[in-house]
C-alpha positions as CSV (number, residue, x, y, z in Angstrom):
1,X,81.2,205.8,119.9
2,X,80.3,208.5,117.0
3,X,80.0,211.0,120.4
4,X,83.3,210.3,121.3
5,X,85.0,211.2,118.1
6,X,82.5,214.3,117.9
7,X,84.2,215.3,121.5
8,X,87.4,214.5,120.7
9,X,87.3,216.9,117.5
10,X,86.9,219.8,120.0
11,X,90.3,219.0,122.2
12,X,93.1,220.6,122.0
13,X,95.2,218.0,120.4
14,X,99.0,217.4,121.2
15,X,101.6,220.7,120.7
16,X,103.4,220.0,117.8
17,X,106.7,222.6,117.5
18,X,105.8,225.2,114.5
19,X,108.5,224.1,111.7
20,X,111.2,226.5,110.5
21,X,110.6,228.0,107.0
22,X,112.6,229.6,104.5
23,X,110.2,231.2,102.5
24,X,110.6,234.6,100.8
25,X,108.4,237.2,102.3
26,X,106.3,238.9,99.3
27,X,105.5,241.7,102.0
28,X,107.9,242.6,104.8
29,X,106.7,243.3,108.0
30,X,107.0,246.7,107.8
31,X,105.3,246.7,104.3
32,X,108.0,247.1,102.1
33,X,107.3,245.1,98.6
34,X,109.8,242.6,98.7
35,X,110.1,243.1,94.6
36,X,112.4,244.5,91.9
37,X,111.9,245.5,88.8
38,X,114.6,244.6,86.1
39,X,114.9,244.5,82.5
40,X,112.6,247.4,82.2
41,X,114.1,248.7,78.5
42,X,111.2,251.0,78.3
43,X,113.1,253.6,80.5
44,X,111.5,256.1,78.6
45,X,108.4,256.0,80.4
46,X,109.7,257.0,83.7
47,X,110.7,260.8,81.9
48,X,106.8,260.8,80.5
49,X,105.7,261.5,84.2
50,X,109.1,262.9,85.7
51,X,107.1,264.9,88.7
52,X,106.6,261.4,90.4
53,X,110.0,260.1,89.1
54,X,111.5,262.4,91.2
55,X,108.9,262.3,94.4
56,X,110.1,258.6,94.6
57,X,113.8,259.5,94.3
58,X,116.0,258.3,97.7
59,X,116.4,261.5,99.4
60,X,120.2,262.2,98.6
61,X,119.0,262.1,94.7
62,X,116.4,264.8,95.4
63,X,118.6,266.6,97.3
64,X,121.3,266.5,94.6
65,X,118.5,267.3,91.6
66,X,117.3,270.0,93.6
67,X,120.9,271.6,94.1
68,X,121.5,270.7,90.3
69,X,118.2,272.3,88.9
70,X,118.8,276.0,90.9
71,X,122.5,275.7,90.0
72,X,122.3,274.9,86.3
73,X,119.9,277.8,85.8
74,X,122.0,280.5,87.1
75,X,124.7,279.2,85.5
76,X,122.8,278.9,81.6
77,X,122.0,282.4,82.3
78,X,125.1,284.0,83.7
79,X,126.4,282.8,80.4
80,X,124.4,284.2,78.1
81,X,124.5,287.9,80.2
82,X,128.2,287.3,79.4
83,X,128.0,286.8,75.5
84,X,125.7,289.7,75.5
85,X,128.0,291.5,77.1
86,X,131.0,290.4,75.1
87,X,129.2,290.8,71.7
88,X,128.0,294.2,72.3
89,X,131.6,295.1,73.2
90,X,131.1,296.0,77.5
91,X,133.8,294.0,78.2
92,X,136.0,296.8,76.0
93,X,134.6,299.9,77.6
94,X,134.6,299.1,81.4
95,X,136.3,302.4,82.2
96,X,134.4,304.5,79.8
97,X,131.9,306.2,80.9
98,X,130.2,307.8,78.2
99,X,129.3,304.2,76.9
100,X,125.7,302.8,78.1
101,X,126.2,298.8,78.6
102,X,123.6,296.3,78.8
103,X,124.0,295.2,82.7
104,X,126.0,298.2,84.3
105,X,128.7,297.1,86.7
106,X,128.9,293.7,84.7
107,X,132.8,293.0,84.2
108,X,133.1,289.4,83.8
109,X,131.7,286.0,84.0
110,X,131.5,285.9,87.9
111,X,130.0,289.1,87.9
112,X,127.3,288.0,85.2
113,X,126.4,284.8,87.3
114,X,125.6,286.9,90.2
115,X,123.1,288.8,88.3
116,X,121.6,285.7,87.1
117,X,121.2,284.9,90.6
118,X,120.0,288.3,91.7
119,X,117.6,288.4,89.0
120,X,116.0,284.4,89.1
121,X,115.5,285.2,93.2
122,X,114.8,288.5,93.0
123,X,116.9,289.7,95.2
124,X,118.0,293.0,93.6
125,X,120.9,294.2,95.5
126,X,120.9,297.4,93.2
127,X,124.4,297.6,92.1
128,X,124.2,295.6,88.5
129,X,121.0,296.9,86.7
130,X,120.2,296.6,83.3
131,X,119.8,299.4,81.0
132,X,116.8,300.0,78.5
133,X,119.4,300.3,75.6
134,X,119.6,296.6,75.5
135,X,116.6,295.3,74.3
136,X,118.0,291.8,74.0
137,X,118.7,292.0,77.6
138,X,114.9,293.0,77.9
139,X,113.8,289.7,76.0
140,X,116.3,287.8,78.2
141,X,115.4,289.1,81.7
142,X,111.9,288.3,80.5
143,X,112.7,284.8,80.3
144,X,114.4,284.1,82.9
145,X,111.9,285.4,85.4
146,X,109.4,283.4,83.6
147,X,111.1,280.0,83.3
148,X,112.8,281.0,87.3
149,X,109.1,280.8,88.6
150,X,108.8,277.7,87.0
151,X,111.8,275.8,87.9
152,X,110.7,277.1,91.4
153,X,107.1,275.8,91.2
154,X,108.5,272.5,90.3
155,X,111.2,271.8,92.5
156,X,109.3,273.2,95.7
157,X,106.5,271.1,94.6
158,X,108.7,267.8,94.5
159,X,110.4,269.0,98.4
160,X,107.0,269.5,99.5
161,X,105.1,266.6,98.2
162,X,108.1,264.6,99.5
163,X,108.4,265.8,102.9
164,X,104.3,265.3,103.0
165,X,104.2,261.9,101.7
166,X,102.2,259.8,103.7
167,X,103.5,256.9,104.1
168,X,105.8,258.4,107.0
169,X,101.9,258.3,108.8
170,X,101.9,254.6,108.4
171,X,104.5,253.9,110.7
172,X,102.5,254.7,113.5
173,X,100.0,252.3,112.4
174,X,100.9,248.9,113.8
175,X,100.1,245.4,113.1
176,X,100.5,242.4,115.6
177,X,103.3,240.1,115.2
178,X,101.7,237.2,114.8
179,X,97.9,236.3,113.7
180,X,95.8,233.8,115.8
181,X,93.1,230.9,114.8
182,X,90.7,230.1,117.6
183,X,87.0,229.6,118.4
184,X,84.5,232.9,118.2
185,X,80.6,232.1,118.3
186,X,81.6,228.4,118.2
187,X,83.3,229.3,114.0
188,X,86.7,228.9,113.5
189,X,88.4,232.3,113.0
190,X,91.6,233.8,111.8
191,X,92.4,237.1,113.6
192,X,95.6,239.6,114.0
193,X,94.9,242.6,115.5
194,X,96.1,246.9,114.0
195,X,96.2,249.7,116.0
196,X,97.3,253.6,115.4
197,X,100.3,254.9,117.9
198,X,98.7,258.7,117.3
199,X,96.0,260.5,118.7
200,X,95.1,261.8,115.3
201,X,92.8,259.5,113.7
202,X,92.9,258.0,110.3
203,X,89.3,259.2,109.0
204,X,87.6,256.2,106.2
205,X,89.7,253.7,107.7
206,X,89.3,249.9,105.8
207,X,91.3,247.0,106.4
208,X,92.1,244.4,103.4
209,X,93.6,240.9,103.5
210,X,95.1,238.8,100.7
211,X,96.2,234.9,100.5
212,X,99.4,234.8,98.6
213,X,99.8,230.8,97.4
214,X,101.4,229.6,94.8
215,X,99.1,227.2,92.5
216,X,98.3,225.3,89.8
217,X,95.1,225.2,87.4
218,X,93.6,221.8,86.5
219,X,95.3,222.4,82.7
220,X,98.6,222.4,84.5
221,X,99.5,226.1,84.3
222,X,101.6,227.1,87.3
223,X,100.6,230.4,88.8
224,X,103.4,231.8,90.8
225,X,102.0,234.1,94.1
226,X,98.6,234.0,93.3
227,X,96.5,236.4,95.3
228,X,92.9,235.4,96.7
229,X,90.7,237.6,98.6
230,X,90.1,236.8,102.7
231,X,87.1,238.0,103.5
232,X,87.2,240.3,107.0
233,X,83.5,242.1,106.9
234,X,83.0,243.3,103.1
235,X,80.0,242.4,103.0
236,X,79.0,242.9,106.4
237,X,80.6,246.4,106.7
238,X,83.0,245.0,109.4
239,X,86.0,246.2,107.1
240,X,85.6,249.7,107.9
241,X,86.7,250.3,110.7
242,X,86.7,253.5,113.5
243,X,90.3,253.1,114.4
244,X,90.1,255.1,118.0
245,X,91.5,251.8,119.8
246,X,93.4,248.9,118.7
247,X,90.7,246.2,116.7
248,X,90.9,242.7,116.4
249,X,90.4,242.1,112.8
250,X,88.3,238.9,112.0
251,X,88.2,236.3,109.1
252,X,85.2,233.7,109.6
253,X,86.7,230.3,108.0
254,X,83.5,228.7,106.2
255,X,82.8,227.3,102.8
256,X,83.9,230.2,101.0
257,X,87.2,230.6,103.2
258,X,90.5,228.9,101.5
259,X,90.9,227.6,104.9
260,X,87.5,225.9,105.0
261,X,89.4,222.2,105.2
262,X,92.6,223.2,106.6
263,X,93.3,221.4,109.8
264,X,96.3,222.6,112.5
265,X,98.5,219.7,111.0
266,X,97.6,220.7,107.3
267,X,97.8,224.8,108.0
268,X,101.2,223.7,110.1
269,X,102.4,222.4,106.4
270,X,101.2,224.5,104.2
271,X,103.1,227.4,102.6
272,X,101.8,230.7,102.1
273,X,101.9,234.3,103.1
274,X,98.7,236.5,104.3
275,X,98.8,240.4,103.4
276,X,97.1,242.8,105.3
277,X,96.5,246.4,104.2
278,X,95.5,249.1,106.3
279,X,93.9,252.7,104.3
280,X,92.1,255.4,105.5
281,X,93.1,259.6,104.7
282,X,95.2,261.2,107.3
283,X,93.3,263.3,109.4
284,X,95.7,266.4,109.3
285,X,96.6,266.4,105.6
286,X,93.7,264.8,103.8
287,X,95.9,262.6,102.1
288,X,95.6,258.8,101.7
289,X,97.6,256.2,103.9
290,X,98.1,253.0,103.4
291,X,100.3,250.5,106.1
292,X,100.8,247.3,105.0
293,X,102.4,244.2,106.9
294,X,101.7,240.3,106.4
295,X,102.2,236.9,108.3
296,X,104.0,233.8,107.4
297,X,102.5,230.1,108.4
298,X,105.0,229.9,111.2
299,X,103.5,233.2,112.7
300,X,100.0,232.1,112.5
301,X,99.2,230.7,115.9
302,X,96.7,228.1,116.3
303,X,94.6,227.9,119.2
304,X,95.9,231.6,120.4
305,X,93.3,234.4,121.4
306,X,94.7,238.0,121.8
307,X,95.3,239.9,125.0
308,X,93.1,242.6,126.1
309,X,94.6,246.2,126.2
310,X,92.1,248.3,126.9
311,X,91.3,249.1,130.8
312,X,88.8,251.6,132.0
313,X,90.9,254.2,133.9
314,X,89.0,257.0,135.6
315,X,87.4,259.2,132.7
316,X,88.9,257.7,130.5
317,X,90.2,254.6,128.5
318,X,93.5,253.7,128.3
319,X,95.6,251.6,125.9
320,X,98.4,249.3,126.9
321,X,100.5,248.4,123.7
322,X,103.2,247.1,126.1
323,X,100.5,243.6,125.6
324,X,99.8,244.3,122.0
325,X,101.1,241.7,120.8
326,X,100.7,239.4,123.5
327,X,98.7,236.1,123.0
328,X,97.6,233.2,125.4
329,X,96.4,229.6,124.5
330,X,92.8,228.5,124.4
331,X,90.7,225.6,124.0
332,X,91.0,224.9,120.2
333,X,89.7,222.2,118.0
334,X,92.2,220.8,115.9
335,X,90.2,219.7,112.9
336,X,89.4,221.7,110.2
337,X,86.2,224.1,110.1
338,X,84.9,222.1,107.5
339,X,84.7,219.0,110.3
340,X,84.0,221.5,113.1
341,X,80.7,222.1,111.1
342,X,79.7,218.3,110.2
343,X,80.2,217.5,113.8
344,X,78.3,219.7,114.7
345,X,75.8,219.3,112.2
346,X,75.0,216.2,113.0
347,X,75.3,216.6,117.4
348,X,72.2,218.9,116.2
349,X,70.5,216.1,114.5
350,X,71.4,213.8,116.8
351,X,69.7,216.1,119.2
352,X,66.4,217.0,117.0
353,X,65.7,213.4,116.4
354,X,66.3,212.3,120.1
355,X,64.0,214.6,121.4
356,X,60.7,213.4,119.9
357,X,61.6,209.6,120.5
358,X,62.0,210.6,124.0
359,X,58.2,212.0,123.8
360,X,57.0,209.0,121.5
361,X,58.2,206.7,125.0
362,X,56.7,209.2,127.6
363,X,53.4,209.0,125.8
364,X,53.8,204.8,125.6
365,X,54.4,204.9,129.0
366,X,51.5,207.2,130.0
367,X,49.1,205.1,127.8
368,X,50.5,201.3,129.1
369,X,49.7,203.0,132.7
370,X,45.9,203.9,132.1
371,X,45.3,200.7,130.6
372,X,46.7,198.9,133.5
373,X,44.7,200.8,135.6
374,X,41.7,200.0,133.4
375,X,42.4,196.6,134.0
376,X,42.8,196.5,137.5
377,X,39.4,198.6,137.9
């Protein structure tokens, strides 16, 4: 009888349809923080550190700040050229030319903001110069080709480190749709599988996964998305990965799992949200990556295994993502892996302990057949 129940821990158990959620992702699929920030009154801290304020800008505010920052410039110092001019009187003697202006050629405002271009770019078309009788225009031209180079050195910076950033690289590194639970080495296992869309590796590649489940302490505190570590290989090494091919990325439920007495009927009713994170540097830039995606209970599939999508062509072995995320149903104990393991903790003892009682009655038998033949001598 206790054999029976053993075996029918191991079937299959009767399709139940996955039940329709509402949950709010924490992580979209495509890695996108589902989070806002509000009430922040400390505004002031995003000017402290105003290089990466305006790195994470949406692109049409960069755009705009970048326009803004060149524009304002030449406009600040056109202006001044022009009081200079006006106070030293070159707006009054245009047509005499016995008087030595400042900027020569420089008869208005217009023509003063084209020599504050000409002179932050360098471009020196030649026909507005300045003079050496102006040394006030000396001080100025001073200043503006030092504070030009640095309004140059910061804006390229921000274009560059934006066009660069890497997170554009983590859009070719993909995550299945769904995450499985079957049987591997006779353990209970949840898997999802990443793969990379380039040819260019991510070098250092490690993979992380989070359980994000709202709980509550044995004092009665309610902790809202709490975040507990899923082990896939830390201590093992398994987590680092050589991303060449697309991996099938393993977490062993046992006693330290959060899953360790989760059944299919309990996991089926549950509610929580597994986050996976992908890093590794970006072989052509250096710079750090990181893709993120995550899987809700109704897109953790129980009793699924993964396709295979590597074939070996001739000299070579190819990928077909057309079955990346492809699944197909296996043989799949129902219970939890806590159950798994007591059953078969004790079919092993059940199997230790019948073996020498099946010796003790061999060797009975042997000895009540020598003394029968005793006897019948």
């Amino acid at each position: 009888m206790a054999m029976a129940q053993e075996n029918a821990a191991f079937s299959p158990g009767p399709e139940e349809p996955p039940r329709r959620r509402g949950r709010q992702r924490y992580v979209e699929k495509d890695g996108r923080c589902n989070v806002q920030q509000g009430n922040v009154r400390e505004t002031y801290r995003y000017l402290t550190d105003l290089f990466t304020t305006l790195v994470d800008l949406q692109w049409r505010l960069s755009l705009l700040f970048f326009v803004l920052a060149y524009a304002l410039t030449w406009l600040f110092f056109g202006a001044i050229w022009w009081l200079i001019a006006y106070g030293r009187g070159d707006l009054e003697h245009l047509e005499d030319t016995a008087w030595t202006p400042c900027v020569n050629n420089l008869n208005g405002f217009v023509a003063a903001f084209l020599f504050s271009i000409e002179t932050e770019t360098t471009i020196g078309y030649g026909h507005r110069v300045i003079t050496d009788q102006c040394p006030e225009g000396i001080v100025l031209l001073l200043l503006q080709a030092i504070l030009g180079s640095m309004v140059n050195a910061f804006m390229v910076g921000c274009m560059f480190v934006k066009i660069s950033q890497p997170n554009k690289r983590a859009a070719t590194l993909v995550f299945s749709s769904h995450a499985v639970v079957s049987l591997r080495d006779g353990r209970l296992c949840l898997m999802f599988r990443v793969g990379d869309l380039r040819s260019s590796h991510i070098v250092e590649a490690s993979i992380r996964a989070k359980l994000i489940r709202s709980r509550q302490t044995l004092e009665g505190e309610f902790i809202p998305l709490h975040q507990t570590d899923l082990s896939v290989g830390f201590d093992t090494g398994d987590d680092r990965l050589f991303l060449v091919s697309p991996l099938v990325i393993s977490h062993e439920i046992d006693a330290a799992s959060p899953f360790w007495e989760a059944s299919r009927r309990a996991l089926e009713r549950d509610d929580f949200e597994i986050v996976v994170i992908l890093e590794g540097m970006v072989e052509a830039t250096g710079m750090t990556c990181q893709a993120r995606s995550s899987y809700l209970v109704d897109e953790v599939l129980w009793g699924h295994r993964f396709t295979s999508v590597l074939t070996l062509e001739d000299g070579f072995y190819e990928v077909d993502y057309a079955s990346f995320h492809e699944t197909f149903e296996v043989p799949t104990p129902s219970c939890s892996a806590r159950e798994l393991a007591e059953a078969a903790a004790r079919l092993d003892a059940h199997l230790y302990w019948s073996i020498p009682s099946r010796l003790d009655e061999k060797v009975e038998e042997e000895g009540a057949g020598e003394g029968a033949g005793e006897e019948a001598g």
